[in-house]
Every structure is written in C-alpha cells, then in structure tokens.
N, C-alpha and C positions, 0 to 999 in steps of 0.2 A: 912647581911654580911655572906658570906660564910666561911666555915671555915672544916678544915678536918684535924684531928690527930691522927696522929697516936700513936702506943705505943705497946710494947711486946719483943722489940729487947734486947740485949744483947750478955751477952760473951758465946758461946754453944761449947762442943767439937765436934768433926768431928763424922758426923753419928749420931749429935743428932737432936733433933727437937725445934722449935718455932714457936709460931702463933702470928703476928702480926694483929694488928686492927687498923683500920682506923673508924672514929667514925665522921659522917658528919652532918652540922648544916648548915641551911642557903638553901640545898637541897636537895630531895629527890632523893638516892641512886638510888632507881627501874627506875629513869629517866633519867636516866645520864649511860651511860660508863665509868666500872672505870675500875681503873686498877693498879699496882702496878709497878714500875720503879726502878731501881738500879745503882747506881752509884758505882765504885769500884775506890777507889786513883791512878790516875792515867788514870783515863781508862773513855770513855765516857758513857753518861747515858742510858741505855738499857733498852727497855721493858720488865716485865720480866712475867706478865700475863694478861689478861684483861678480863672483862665481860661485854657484850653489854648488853644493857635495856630490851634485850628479854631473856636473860640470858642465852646466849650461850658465851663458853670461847676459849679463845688463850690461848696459852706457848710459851715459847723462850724453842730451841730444848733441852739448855743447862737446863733446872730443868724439863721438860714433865716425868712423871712417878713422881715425885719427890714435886712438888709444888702444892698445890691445893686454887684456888683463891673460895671464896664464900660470899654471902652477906644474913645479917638480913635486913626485911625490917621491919620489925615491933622495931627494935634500929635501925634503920637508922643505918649501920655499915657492915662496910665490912672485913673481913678478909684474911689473905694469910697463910696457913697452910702449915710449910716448916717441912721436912722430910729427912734424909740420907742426913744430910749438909755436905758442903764441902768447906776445908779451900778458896777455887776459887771464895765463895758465898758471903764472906767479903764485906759487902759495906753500904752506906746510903742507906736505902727502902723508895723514895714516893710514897703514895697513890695521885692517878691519879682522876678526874673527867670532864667528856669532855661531852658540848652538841652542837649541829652545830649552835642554835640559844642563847641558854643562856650564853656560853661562858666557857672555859675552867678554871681549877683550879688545886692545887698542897697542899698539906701539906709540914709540916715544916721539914718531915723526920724522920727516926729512926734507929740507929745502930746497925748492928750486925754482931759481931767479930763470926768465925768460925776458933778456934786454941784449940791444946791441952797445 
C-alpha cells in the first residue's frame, strides 16, 4: 500500500519560512517523480515544483527563486523548503508521486496559512 504524508504546514507571517515533508511508504522516492501541488480556495490545483528520478527540478514561475523542492533518499522523503512566503501562497500542499508504469499517487495534504 502506498501511502505519502505529508506534514510541516501551518500558520507563518508573510516573508517567513516553512518546510514541508512528504514522507513515502509503499515507494521508492529515487523512482518516481514527485512533486509538490497547491490548491488555493477557490482556485484550481497547480503545480508548484517537481523532481524527476534523475533529479533534475521545475518551479511554477510564481515561487522560482523562492521554493526549493529536495528529496532524502535514504528516509524515503521529500521535502519543499518555502522561503519569502506570501499571503498569495495560502493553500492545501500535496505531495505528488507519478510513474508511467506503476501508477500515479497523491497524499492527504497539508495547510499553510500565509497572514500577519
């Protein structure tokens, strides 16, 4: 059973920082592309970084300078190290895992408010 949770969100002021973790079971991280997504209330669900299995990364232009996605492979665990947040960044984060042949998966999400 695959399984991926996340955990690190919360309530941050504007221009502070959080690192969220994604903590996978059931697959190996180093073989799968993950990645991290963002839903904001109201708004549809957006990519917001990713790293392929050979570990080269994207950004959404909206956090590049700003987000940095990275993985342990030795915890099976990935993380998204957010920096200079901004009230705009409010939203549910899932952690992403996608393989063409094993099949794609999602965690259950995790919140983080951006307000003073």
């Amino acid at each position: 059973q695959v399984q991926l949770v996340e955990s690190g969100g919360g309530l941050v002021q504007p221009g502070g920082s959080l690192r969220l973790s994604c903590a996978a079971s059931g697959i190996i991280v180093s073989l799968y592309g993950m990645g991290w997504h963002r839903q904001a209330p109201g708004k549809q669900r957006e990519l917001v970084a990713s790293m392929a299995w050979g570990g080269s990364t994207n950004y959404a232009d909206s956090v590049k300078g700003r987000f940095t996605i990275s993985r342990d492979n030795a915890r099976n665990t990935v993380y998204l190290q957010m920096s200079s947040l901004k009230p705009e960044d409010t939203a549910v984060y899932y952690c992403t895992a996608q393989h063409k042949v094993r099949g794609n998966y999602w965690g259950q999400g995790t919140q983080v408010i951006v307000s003073s």
